[in-house]
LUMDO-911437 format. One record per residue (C-alpha): residue number from 1; y, z, x. Coordinates in steps of 0.05 Angstrom, whole numbers, always signed. Each point is the difference from the previous one (the first is absolute). Layout:
# residues N
<site><num>NUM</num><yy>Y</yy><zz>Z</zz><xx>X</xx></site>
...
***
This chain:
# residues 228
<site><num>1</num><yy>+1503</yy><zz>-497</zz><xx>-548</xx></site>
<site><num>2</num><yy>-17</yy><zz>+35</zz><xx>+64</xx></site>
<site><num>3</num><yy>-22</yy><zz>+75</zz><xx>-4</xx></site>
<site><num>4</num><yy>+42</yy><zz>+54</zz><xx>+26</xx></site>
<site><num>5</num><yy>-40</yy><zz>+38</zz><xx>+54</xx></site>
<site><num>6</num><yy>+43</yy><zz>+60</zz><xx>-2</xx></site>
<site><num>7</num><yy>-9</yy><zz>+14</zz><xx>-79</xx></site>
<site><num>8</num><yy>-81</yy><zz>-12</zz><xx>+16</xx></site>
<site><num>9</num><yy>-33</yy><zz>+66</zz><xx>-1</xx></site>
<site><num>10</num><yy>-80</yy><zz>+20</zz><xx>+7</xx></site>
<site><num>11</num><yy>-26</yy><zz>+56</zz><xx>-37</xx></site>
<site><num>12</num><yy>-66</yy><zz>+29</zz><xx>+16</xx></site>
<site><num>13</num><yy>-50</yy><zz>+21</zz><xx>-55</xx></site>
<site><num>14</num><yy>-50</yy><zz>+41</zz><xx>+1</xx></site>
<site><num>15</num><yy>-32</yy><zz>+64</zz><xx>+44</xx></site>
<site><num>16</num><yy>-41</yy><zz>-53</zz><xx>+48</xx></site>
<site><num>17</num><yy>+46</yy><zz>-48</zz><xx>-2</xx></site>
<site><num>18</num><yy>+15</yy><zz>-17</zz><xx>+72</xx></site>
<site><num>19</num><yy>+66</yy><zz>-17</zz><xx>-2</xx></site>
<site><num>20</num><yy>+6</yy><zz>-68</zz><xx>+42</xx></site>
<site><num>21</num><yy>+54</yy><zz>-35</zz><xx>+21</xx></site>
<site><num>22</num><yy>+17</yy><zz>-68</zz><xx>-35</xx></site>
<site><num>23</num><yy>+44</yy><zz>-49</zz><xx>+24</xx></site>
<site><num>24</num><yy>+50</yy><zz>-55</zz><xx>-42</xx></site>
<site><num>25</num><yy>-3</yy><zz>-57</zz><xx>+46</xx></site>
<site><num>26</num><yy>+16</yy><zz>+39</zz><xx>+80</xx></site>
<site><num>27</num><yy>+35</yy><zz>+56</zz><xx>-42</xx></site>
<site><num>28</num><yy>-41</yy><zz>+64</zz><xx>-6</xx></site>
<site><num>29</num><yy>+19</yy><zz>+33</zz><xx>-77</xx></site>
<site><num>30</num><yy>+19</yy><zz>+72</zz><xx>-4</xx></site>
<site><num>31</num><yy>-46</yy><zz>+48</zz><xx>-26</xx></site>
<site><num>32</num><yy>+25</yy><zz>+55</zz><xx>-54</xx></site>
<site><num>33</num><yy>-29</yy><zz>+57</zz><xx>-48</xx></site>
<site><num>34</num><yy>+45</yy><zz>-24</zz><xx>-70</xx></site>
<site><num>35</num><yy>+39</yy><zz>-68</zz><xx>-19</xx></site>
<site><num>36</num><yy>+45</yy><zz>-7</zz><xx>-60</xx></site>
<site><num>37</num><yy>-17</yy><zz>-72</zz><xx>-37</xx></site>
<site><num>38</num><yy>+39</yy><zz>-15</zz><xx>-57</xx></site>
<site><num>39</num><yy>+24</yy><zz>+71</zz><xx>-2</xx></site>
<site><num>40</num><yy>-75</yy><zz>+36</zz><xx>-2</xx></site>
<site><num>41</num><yy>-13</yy><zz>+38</zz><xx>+62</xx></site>
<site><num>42</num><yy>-77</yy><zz>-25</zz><xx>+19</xx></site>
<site><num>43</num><yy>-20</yy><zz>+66</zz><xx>+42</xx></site>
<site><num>44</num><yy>-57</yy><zz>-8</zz><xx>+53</xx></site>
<site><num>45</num><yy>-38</yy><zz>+51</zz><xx>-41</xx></site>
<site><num>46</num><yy>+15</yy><zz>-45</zz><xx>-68</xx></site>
<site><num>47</num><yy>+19</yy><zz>+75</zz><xx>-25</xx></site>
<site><num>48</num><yy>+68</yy><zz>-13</zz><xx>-43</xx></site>
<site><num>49</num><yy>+27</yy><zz>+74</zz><xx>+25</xx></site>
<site><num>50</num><yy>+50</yy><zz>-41</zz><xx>+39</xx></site>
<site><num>51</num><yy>+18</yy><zz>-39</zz><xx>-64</xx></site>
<site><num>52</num><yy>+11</yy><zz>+57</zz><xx>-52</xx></site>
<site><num>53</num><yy>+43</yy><zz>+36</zz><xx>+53</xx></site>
<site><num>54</num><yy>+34</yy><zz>-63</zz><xx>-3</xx></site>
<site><num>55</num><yy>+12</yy><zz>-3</zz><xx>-75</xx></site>
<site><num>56</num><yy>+11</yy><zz>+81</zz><xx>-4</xx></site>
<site><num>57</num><yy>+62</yy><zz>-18</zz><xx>+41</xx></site>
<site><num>58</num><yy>+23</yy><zz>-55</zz><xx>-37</xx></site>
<site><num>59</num><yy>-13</yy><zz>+44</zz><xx>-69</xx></site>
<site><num>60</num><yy>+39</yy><zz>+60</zz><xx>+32</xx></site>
<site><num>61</num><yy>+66</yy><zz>-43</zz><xx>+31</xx></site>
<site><num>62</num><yy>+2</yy><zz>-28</zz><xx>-79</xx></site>
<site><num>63</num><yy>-8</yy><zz>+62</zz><xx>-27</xx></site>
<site><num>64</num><yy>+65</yy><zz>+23</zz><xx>+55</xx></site>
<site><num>65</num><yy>+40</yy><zz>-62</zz><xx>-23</xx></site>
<site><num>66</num><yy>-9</yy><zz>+22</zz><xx>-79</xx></site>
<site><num>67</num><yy>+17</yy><zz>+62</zz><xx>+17</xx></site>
<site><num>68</num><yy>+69</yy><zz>-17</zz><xx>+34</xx></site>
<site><num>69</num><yy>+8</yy><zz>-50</zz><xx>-57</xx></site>
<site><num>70</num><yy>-11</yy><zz>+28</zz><xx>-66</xx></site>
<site><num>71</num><yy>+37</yy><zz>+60</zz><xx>-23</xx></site>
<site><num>72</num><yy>-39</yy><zz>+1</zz><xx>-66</xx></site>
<site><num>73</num><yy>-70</yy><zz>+13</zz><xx>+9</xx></site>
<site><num>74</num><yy>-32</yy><zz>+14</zz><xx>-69</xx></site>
<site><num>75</num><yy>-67</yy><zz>-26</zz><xx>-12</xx></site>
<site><num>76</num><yy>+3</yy><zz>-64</zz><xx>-32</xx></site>
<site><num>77</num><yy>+48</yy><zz>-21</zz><xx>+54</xx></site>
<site><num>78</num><yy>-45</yy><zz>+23</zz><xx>+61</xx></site>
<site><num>79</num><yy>-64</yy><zz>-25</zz><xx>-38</xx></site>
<site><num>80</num><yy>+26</yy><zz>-67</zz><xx>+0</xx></site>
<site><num>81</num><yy>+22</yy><zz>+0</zz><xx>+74</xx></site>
<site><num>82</num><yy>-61</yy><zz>+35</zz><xx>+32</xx></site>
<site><num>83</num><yy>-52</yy><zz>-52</zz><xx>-37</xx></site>
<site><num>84</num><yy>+43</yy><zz>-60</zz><xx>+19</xx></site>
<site><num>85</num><yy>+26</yy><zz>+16</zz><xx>+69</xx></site>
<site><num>86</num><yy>-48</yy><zz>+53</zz><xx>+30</xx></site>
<site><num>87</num><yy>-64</yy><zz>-11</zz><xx>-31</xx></site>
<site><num>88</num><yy>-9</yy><zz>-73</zz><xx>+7</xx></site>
<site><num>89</num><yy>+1</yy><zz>+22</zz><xx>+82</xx></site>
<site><num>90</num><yy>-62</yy><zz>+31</zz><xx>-7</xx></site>
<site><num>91</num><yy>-27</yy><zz>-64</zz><xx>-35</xx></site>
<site><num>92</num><yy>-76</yy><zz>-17</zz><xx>+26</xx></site>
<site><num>93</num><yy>-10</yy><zz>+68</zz><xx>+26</xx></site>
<site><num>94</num><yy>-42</yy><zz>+29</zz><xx>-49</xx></site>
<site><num>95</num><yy>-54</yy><zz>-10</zz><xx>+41</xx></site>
<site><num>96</num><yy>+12</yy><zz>+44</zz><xx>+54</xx></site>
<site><num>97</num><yy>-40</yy><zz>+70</zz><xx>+22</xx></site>
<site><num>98</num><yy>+18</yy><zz>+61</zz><xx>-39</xx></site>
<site><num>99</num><yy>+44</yy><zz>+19</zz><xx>+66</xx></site>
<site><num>100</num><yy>+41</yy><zz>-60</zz><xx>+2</xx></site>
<site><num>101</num><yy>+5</yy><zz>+4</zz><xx>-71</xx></site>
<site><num>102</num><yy>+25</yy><zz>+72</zz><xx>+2</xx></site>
<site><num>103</num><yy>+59</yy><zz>-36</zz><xx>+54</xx></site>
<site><num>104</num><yy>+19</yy><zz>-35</zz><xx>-66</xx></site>
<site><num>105</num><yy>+1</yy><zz>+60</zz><xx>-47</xx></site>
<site><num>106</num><yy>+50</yy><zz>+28</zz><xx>+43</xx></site>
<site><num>107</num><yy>+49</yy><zz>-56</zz><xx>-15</xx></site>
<site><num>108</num><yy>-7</yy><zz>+12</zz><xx>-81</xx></site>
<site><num>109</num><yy>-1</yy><zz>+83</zz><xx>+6</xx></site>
<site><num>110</num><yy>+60</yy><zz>-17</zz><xx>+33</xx></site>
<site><num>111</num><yy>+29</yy><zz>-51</zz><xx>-57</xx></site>
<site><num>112</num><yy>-26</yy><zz>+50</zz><xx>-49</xx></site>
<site><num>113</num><yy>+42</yy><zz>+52</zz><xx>+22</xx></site>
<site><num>114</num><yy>+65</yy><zz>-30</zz><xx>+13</xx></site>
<site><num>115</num><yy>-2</yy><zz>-16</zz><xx>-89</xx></site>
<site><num>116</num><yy>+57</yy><zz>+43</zz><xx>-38</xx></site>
<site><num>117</num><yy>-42</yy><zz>+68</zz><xx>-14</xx></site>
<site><num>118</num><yy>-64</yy><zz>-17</zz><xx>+26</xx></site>
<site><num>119</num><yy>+10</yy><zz>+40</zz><xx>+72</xx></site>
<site><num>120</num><yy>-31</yy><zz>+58</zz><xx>-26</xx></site>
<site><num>121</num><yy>-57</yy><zz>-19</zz><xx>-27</xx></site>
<site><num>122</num><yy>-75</yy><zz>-13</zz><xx>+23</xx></site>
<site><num>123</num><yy>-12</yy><zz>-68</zz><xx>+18</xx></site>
<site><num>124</num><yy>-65</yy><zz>-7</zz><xx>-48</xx></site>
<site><num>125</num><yy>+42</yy><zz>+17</zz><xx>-54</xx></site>
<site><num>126</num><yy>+63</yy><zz>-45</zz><xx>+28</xx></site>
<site><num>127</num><yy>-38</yy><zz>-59</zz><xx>-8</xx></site>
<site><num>128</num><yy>-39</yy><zz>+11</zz><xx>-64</xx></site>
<site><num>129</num><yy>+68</yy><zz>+5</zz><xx>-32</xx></site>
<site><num>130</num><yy>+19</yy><zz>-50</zz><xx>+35</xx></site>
<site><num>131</num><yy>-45</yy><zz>-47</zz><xx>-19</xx></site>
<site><num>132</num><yy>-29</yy><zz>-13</zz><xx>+71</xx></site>
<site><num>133</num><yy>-67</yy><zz>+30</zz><xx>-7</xx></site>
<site><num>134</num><yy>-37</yy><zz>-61</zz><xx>+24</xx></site>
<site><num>135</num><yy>-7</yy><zz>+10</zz><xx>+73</xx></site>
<site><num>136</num><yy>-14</yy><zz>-39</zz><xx>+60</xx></site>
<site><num>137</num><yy>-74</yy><zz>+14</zz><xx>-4</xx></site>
<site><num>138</num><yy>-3</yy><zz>-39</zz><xx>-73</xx></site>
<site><num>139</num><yy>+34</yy><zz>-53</zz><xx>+12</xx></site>
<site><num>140</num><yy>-39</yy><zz>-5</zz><xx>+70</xx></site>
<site><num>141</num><yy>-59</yy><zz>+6</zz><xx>-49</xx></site>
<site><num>142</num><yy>+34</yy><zz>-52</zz><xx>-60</xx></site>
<site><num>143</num><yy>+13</yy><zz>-49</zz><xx>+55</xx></site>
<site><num>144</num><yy>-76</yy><zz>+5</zz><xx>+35</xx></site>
<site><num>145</num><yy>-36</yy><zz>-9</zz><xx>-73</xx></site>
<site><num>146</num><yy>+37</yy><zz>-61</zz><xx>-25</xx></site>
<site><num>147</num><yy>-2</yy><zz>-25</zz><xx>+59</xx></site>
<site><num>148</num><yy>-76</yy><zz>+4</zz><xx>+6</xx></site>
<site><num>149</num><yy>-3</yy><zz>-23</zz><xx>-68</xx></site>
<site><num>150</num><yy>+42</yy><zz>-60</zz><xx>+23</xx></site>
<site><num>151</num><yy>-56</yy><zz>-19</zz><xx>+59</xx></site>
<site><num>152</num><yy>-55</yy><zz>+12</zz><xx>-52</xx></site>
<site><num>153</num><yy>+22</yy><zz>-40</zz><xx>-48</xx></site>
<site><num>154</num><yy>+24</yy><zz>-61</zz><xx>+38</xx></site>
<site><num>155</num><yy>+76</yy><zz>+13</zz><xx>+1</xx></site>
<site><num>156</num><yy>+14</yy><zz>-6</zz><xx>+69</xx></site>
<site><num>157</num><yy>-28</yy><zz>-52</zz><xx>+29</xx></site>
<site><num>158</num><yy>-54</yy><zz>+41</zz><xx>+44</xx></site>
<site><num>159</num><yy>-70</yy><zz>+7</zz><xx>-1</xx></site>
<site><num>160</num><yy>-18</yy><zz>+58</zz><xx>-27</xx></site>
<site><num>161</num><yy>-67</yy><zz>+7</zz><xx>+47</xx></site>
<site><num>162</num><yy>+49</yy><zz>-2</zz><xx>+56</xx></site>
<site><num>163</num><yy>+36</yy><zz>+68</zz><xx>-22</xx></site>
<site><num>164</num><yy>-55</yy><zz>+30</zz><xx>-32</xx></site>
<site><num>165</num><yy>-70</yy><zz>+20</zz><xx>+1</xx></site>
<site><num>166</num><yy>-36</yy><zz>-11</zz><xx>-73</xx></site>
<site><num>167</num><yy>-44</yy><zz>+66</zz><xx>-17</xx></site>
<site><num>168</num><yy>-57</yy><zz>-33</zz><xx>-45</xx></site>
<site><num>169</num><yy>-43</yy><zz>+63</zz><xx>+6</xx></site>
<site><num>170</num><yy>+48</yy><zz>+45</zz><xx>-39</xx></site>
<site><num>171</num><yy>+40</yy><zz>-34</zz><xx>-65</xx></site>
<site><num>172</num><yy>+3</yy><zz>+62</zz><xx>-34</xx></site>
<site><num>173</num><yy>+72</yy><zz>+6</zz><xx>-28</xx></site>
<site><num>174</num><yy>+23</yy><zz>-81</zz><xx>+8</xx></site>
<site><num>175</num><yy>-28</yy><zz>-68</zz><xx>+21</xx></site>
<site><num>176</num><yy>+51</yy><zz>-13</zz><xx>+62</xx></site>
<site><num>177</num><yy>-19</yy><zz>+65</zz><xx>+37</xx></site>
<site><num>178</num><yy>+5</yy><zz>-2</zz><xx>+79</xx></site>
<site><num>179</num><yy>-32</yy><zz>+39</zz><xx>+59</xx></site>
<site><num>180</num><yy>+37</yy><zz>+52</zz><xx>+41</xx></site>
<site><num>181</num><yy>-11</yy><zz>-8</zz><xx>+78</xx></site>
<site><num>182</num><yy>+0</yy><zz>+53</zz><xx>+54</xx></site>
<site><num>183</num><yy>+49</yy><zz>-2</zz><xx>+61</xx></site>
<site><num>184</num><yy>+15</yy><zz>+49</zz><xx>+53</xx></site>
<site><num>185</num><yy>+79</yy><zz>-27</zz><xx>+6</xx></site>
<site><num>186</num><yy>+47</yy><zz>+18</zz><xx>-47</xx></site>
<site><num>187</num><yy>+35</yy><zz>-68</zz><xx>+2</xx></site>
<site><num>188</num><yy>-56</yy><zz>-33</zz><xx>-26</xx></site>
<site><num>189</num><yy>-27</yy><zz>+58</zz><xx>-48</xx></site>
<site><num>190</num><yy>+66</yy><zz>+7</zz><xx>-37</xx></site>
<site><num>191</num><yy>+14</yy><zz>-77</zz><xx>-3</xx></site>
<site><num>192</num><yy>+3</yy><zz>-37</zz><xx>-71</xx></site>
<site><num>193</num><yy>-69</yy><zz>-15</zz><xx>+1</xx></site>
<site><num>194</num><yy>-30</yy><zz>+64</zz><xx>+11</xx></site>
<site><num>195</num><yy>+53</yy><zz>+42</zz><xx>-28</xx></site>
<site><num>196</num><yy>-9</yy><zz>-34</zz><xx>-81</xx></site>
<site><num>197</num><yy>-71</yy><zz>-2</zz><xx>-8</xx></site>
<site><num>198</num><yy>-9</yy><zz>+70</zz><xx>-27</xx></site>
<site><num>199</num><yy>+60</yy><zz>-9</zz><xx>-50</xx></site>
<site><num>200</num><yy>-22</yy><zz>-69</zz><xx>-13</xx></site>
<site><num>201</num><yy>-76</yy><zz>+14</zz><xx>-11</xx></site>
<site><num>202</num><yy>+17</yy><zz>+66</zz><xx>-48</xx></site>
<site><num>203</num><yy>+48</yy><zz>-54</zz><xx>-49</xx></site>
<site><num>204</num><yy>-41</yy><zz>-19</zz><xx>-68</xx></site>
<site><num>205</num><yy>-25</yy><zz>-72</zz><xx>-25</xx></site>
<site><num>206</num><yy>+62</yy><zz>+6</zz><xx>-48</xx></site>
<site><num>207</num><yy>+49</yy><zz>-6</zz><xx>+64</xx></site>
<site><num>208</num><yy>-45</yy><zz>-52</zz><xx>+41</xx></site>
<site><num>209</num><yy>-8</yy><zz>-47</zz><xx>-64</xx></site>
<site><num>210</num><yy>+81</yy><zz>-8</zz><xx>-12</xx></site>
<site><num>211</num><yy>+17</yy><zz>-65</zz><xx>-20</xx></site>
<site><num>212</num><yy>+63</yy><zz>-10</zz><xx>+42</xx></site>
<site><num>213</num><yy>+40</yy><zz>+41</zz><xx>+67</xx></site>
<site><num>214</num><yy>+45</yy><zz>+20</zz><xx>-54</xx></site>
<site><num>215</num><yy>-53</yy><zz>+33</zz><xx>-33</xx></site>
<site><num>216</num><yy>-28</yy><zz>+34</zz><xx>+49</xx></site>
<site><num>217</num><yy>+66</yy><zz>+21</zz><xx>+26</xx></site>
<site><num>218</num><yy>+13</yy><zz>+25</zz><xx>-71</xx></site>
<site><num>219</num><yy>-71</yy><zz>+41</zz><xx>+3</xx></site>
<site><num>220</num><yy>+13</yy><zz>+29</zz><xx>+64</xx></site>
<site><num>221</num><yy>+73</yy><zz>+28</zz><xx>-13</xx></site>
<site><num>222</num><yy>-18</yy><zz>+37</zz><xx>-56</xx></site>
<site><num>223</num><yy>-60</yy><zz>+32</zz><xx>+32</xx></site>
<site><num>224</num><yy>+34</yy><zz>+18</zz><xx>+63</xx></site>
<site><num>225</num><yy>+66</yy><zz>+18</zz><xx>-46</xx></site>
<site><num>226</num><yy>+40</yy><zz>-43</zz><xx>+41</xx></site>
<site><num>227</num><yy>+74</yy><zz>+4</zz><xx>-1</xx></site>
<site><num>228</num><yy>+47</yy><zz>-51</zz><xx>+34</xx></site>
***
């Protein structure tokens, strides 16, 4: 199958990066700052601001079409269509910075408010009674720790030395601890690697030692009072 020149972009990464030209046989490719693969927008910056904007969109044109569509907007009802329809947008982006996240907020204030009798009151206490009190940041959190539990423990099928660097000087606390690195670029400070070893490191030898994922995931829920 020959490739399409035209749908052949270059992205340059990187503050030295001296942006060269590359050619696809005599065809020279097009360089641009963002790319949408498989509907993720891959931003020259590898910031996902682009992305959430993205899925605040989508979670605000699904929040309009509810709107138009349901007369009846009690809670049970609205519950039901913000966790299947809306939510499930902003799948995978739990790991965004605090502003990005605060892009996503937006969309459930907004969800929040339109409920039967729930205008009028403050959001903390909207979602409390609710039921939606686990935010963004834990299951960002949830995600990272079972997730590094999953690369520790053999799981996935990648070397855990690759994604982590084992602390042997300090195993005060659990056997599995990991060392924190320093980095001036906030791409690579607040990426998965960097951004669980503090939460990872302060979890006890009862939550490194679970038998099973399920365990673990068990362990985990109840100490970060998760609610799905």
């Amino acid at each position: 199958m020959l490739f399409n020149i035209d749908k052949c972009k270059v992205l340059h990464f990187g503050f030295d990066n001296m942006e060269a030209d590359y050619l696809l046989g005599l065809s020279k490719l097009s360089s641009v700052d963002k790319e949408r693969e498989l509907g993720v927008i891959i931003d020259k910056s590898l910031k996902p601001s682009k992305q959430c904007m993205k899925a605040a969109r989508a979670g605000n044109a699904v929040l309009g079409m509810i709107n138009r569509t349901f007369i009846c907007k009690n809670k049970d009802l609205m519950l039901q269509l913000y966790k299947s329809l809306v939510r499930v947008l902003h799948s995978g982006l739990e790991t965004v910075p605090k502003k990005d996240i605060n892009v996503l907020k937006r969309v459930q204030r907004r969800a929040t408010r339109m409920i039967t009798g729930y205008s009028k009151i403050n959001y903390e206490e909207r979602l409390a009674s609710l039921g939606l009190t686990t935010t963004l940041e834990t299951r960002r959190l949830r995600g990272d720790l079972i997730e590094a539990f999953k690369i520790s423990k053999g799981y996935d099928n990648i070397g855990s030395e690759i994604i982590f660097s084992k602390n042997a000087s300090n195993l005060r606390g659990h056997s599995m601890k990991v060392t924190k690195k320093s980095f001036k670029l906030d791409v690579r400070k607040f990426s998965f690697s960097n951004r669980v070893v503090n939460k990872w490191n302060g979890l006890s030898e009862e939550f490194i030692q679970s038998k099973s994922l399920a365990g673990f995931k068990k362990r985990i829920d109840y100490h970060l009072g998760y609610i799905r």
